[in-house]
C-alpha positions in Angstrom: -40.7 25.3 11.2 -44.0 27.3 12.8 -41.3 29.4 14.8 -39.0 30.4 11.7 -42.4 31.1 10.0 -43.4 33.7 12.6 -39.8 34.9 12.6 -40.1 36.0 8.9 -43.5 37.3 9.8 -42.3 39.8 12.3 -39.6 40.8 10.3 -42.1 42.0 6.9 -44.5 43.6 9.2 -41.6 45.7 10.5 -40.2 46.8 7.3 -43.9 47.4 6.3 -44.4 50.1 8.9 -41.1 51.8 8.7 -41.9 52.6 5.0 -45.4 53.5 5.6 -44.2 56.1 8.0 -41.0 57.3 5.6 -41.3 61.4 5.3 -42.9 62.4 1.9 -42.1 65.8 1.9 -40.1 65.7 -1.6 -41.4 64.7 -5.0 -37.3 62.6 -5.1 -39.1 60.7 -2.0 -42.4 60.1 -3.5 -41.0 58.7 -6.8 -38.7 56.3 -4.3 -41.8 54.2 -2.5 -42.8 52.3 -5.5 -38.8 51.0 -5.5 -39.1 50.6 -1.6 -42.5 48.6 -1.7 -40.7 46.4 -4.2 -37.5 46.1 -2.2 -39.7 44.8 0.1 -42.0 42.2 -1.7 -38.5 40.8 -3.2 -37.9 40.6 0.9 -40.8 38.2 1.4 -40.0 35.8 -1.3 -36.3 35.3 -0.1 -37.6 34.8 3.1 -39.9 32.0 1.9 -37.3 30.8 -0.4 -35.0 30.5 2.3 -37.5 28.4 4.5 -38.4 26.1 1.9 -34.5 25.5 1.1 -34.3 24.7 4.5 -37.0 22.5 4.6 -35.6 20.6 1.8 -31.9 20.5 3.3 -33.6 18.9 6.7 -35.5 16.6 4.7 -32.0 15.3 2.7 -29.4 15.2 5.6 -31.7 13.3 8.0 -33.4 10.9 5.2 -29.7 10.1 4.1 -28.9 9.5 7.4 -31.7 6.7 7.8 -31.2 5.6 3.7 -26.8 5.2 4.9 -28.1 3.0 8.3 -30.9 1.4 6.0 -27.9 0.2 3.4 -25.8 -0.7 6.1 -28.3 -3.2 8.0 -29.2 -5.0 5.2 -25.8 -5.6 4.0 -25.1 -6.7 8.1 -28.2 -8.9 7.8 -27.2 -10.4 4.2 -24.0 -11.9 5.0 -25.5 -12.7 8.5 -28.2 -14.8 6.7 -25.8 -16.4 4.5 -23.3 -17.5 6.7 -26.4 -19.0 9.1 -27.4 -20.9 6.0 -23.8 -22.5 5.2 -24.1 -23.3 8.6 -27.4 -24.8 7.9 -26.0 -27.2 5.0 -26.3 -30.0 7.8 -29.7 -29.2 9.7 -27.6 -27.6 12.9 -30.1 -25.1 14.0 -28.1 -23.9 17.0 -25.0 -23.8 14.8 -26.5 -21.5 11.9 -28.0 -19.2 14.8 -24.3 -18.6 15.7 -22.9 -17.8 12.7 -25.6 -15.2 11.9 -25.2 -13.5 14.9 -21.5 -13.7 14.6 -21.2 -12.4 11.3 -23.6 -9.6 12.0 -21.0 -8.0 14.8 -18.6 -8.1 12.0 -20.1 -5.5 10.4 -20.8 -1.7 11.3 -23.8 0.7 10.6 -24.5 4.2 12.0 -26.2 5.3 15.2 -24.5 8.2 17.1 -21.5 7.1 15.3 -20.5 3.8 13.2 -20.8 0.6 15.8 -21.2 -3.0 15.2 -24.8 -4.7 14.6 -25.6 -6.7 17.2 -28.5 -9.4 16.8 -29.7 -11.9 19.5 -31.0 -15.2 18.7 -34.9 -13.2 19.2 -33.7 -11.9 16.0 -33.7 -15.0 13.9 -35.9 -17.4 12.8 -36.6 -20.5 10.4 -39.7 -20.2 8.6 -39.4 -22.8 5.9 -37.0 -25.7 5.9 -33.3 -25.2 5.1 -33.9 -21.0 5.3 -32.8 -18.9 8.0 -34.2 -15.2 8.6 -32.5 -12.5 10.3 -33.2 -9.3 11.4 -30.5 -6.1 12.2 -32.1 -3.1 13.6 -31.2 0.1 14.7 -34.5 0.4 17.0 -34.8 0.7 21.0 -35.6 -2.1 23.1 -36.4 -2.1 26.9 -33.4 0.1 28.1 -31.4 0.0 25.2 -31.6 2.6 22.9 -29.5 2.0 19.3 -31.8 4.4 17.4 -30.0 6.3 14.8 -29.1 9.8 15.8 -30.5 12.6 13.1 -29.7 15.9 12.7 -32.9 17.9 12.9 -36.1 15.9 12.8 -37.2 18.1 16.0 -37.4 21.2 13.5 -40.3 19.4 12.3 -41.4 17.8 15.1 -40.9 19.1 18.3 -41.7 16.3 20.6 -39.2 14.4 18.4 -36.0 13.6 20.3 -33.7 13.5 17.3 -33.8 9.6 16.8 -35.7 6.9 14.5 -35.7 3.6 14.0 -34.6 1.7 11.4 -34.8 -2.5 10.7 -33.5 -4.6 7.6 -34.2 -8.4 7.0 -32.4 -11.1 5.0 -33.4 -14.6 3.7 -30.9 -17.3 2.7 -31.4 -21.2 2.1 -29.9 -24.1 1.4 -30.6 -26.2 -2.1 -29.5 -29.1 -3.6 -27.3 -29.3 -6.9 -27.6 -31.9 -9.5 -25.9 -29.0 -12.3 -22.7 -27.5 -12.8 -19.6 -27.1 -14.5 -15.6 -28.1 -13.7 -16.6 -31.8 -13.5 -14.1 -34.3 -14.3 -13.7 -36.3 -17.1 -13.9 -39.6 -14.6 -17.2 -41.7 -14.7 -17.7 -44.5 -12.5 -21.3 -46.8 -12.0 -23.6 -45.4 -9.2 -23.8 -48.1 -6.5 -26.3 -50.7 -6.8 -27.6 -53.9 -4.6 -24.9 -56.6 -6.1 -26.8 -59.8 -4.7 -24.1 -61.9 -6.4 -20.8 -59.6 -5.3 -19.7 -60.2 -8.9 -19.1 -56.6 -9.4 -21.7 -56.5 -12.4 -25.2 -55.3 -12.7 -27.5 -58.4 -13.1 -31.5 -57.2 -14.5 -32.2 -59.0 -11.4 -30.4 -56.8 -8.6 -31.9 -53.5 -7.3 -30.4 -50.4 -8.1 -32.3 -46.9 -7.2 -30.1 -43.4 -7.0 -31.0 -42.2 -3.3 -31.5 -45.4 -1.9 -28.0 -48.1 -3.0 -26.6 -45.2 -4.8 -23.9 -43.1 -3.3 -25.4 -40.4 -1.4 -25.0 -37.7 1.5 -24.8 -38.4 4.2 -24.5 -41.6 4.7 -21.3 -42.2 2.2 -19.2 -38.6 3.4 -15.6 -39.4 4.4 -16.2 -42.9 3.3 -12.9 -43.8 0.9 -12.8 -45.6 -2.4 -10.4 -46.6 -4.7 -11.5 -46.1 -8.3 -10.0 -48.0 -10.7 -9.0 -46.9 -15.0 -11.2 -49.2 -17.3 -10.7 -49.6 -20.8 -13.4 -48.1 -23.1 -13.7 -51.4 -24.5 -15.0 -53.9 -21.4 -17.9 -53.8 -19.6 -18.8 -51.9 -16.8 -17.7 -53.5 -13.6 -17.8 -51.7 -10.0 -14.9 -49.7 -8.4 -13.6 -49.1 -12.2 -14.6 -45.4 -14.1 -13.9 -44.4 -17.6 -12.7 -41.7 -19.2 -15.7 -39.1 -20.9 -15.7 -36.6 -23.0 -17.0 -33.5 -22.7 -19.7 -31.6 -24.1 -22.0 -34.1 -23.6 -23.3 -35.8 -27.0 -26.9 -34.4 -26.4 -25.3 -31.2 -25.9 -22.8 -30.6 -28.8 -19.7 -32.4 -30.4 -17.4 -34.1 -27.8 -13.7 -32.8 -27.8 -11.9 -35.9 -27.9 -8.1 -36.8 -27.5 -5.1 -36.7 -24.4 -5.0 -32.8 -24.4 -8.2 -31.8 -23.8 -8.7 -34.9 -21.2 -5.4 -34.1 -19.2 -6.2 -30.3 -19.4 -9.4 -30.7 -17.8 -8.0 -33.1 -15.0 -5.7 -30.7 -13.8 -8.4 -27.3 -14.8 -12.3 -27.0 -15.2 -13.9 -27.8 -18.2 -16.6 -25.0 -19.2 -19.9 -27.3 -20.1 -22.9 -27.6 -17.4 -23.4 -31.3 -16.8 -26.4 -32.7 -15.7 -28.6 -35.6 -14.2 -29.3 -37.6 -17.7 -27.1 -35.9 -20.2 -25.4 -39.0 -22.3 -21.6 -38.7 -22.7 -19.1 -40.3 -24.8 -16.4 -42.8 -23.8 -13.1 -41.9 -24.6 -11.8 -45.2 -26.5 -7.9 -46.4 -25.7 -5.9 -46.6 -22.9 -5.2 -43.7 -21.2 -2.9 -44.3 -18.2 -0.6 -41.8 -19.3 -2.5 -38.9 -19.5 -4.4 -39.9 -16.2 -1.2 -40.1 -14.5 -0.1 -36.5 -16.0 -3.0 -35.1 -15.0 -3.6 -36.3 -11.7 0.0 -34.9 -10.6 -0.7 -32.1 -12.4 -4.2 -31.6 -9.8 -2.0 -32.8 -7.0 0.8 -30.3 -7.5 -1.5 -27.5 -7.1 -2.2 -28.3 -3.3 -0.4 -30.7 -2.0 -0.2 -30.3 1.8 -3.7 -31.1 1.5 -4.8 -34.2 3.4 -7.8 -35.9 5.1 -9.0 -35.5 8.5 -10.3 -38.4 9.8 -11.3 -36.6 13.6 -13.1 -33.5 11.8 -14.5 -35.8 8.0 -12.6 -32.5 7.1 -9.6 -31.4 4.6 -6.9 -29.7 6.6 -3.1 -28.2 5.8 -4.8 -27.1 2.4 -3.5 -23.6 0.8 -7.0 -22.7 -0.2 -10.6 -22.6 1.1 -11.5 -24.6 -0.8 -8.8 -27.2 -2.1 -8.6 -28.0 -6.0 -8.1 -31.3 -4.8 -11.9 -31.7 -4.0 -13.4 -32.9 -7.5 -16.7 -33.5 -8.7 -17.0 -36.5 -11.1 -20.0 -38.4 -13.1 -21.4 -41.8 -11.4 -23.5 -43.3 -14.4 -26.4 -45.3 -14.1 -25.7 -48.9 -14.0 -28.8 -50.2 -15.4 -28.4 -48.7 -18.8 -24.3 -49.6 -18.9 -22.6 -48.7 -22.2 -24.9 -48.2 -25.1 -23.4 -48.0 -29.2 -22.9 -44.4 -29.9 -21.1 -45.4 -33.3 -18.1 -45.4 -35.2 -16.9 -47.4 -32.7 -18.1 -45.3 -29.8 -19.8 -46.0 -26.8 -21.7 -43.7 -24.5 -23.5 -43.7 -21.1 -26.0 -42.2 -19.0 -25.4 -39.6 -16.1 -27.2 -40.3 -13.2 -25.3 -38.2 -10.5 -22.1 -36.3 -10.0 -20.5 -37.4 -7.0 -17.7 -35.0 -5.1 -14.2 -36.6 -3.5 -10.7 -35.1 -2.1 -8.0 -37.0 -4.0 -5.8 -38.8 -1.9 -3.7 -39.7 -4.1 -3.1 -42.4 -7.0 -1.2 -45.0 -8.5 -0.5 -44.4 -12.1 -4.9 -44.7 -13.1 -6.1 -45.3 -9.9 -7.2 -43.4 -7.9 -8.2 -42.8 -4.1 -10.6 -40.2 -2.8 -13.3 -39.4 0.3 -16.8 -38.7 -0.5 -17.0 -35.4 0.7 -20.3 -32.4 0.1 -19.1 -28.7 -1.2 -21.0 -26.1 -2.1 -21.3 -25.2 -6.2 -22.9 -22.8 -8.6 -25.2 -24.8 -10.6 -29.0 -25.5 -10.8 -31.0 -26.4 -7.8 -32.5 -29.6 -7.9 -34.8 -31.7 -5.2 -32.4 -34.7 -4.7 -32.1 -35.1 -1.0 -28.9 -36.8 -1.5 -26.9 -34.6 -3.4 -23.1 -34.2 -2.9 -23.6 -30.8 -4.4 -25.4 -27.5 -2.7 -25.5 -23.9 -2.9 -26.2 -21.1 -0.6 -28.1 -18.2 -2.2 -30.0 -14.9 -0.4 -34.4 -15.1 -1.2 -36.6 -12.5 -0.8 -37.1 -11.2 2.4 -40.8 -10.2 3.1 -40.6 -7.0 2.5 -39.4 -7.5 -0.7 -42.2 -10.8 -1.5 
């Protein structure tokens, strides 16, 4: 910038002297300097005009370079922290540290030209439990030198070598999920300590959620069959009834075979949650249950268990409609009077399983853990969890 200043310098204090020295022998000539000494003041402010225009086109090409890498890393280091935190759902350190790194080569940024982010495991860390950190940078280290070219930084510095650095960081964690919606209409009794092997809950027998309730991950890829039970009996293990949805603490219940075969086979739209009361559907419904579970069948079904991997293979999704989530009520409240008839019980978990398959009613599933939208909760034994970015520090 100094030497374009002296440039423009030179060049006013030579028009300056070739007009002071002009020949003045006419009056035409005289009456001419006041338009020459104008001519050149207009001079001098297009020269500084042009220098600060060119100031302020150095200033946007090279600071959009490092804003365009800037974007780029933090988009490489977002889906690098995410995919380190699926990979995190089970505690595997080592395993989340290779996602991130793999999914940060997956993606591209600028330096001399568009190249792929590379990370090393110095890049990522663990500073609470169940969140992974990761760092993409465009910087130099030792030999290596992955600064981001620019165009002309050495303008305005002239020790500059045309190069910056440039860094991003991402956050993601891992959190339970007690919340959501798509549930099934299906609601069996939580597990409890059945001293007697009668099948029902005595006042006596022990019965707590995360301890003889089903629970990750001590029950995943363990199979049950589930058996229909009429509204009208007791609750007795292994059997589920039907539910309607919204929750009675949350609106009117939609009653009837259409709604209750739709949402087999589709997602019903009301969040359902740890302690929300819902009603039983009264009458025997082994028709619709049949309809609907070939209905959910039909929409994948090449899907089938794994037992090598505790995996669903052959499915025509990533994520197979097949895997439900259902309501396990609590067993030491049972069925209470809702009236009218009506009976309704007490959510105390929503339990996820593939559907194997079924016989007319019955059903038989794996206790499986999948990742769902809902809201976070601090049950360690959730079947339910979500992977979501956090602020990173520089954004705290």
């Amino acid at each position: 910038m100094k030497k374009v200043w002296n440039v423009v310098v030179r060049f006013v204090e030579h028009r300056a002297g070739v007009m002071n020295h002009a020949p003045t022998r006419t009056v035409g000539v005289a009456f001419m300097r006041p338009v020459r000494n104008q001519r050149g003041a207009t001079l001098i402010m297009v020269a500084i005009s042009m220098v600060v225009i060119f100031g302020f086109a150095v200033l946007a090409i090279d600071v959009s370079m490092m804003l365009l890498a800037r974007t780029q890393l933090k988009n490489a280091a977002d889906s690098a922290a995410l995919a380190g935190a699926s990979a995190l759902v089970d505690g595997d350190a080592a395993a989340a540290t290779e996602q991130a790194i793999k999914f940060a080569g997956l993606n591209v940024a600028v330096q001399e030209t568009l190249s792929p982010v590379i990370i090393t495991p110095e890049d990522i860390t663990f500073p609470v439990e169940n969140t992974i950190q990761v760092r993409t940078h465009r910087t130099r280290i030792g030999e290596t030198d992955e600064r981001v070219s620019l165009f002309f930084l050495r303008v305005i510095n002239s020790a500059s070598d045309n190069k910056d650095s440039v860094t991003a960081t991402s956050r993601a964690s891992v959190s339970q999920v007690c919340a959501t919606d798509c549930v099934k209409p299906w609601a069996p009794s939580d597990r409890w300590d059945d001293t007697d092997s009668d099948g029902v809950y005595d006042t006596n027998e022990f019965y707590d959620p995360w301890l003889t309730g089903y629970r990750y991950p001590d029950d995943i890829g363990t199979q049950v069959t589930l058996k229909l039970r009429n509204s009208s009996k007791f609750p007795i293990a292994g059997w589920y009834y039907v539910i309607d949805y919204p929750p009675i603490n949350k609106g009117t219940p939609l009653t009837g075979a259409n709604w209750y075969r739709e949402w087999i086979g589709g997602c019903e739209p009301y969040i359902i949650e740890v302690g929300d009361n819902v009603q039983i559907e009264p009458g025997n419904m082994v028709g619709p249950t049949n309809q609907g579970l070939d209905s959910l069948i039909s929409l994948d079904p090449s899907a089938e268990w794994d037992a090598g991997t505790g995996k669903v293979i052959n499915s025509s999704f990533a994520v197979s409609p097949r895997i439900i989530r259902a309501c396990l009520f609590d067993p030491t409240i049972g069925l209470k009077d809702f009236g009218a008839g009506r009976k309704y019980m007490t959510i105390v978990k929503i339990m996820v399983l593939f559907i194997e398959g079924h016989s007319g009613g019955d059903l038989t599933g794996r206790f499986m853990r999948m990742a769902s939208q809902g809201e976070n909760c601090d049950d360690p034994g959730s079947f339910m969890y979500k992977v979501a970015l956090m602020p990173g520090p520089e954004e705290e």
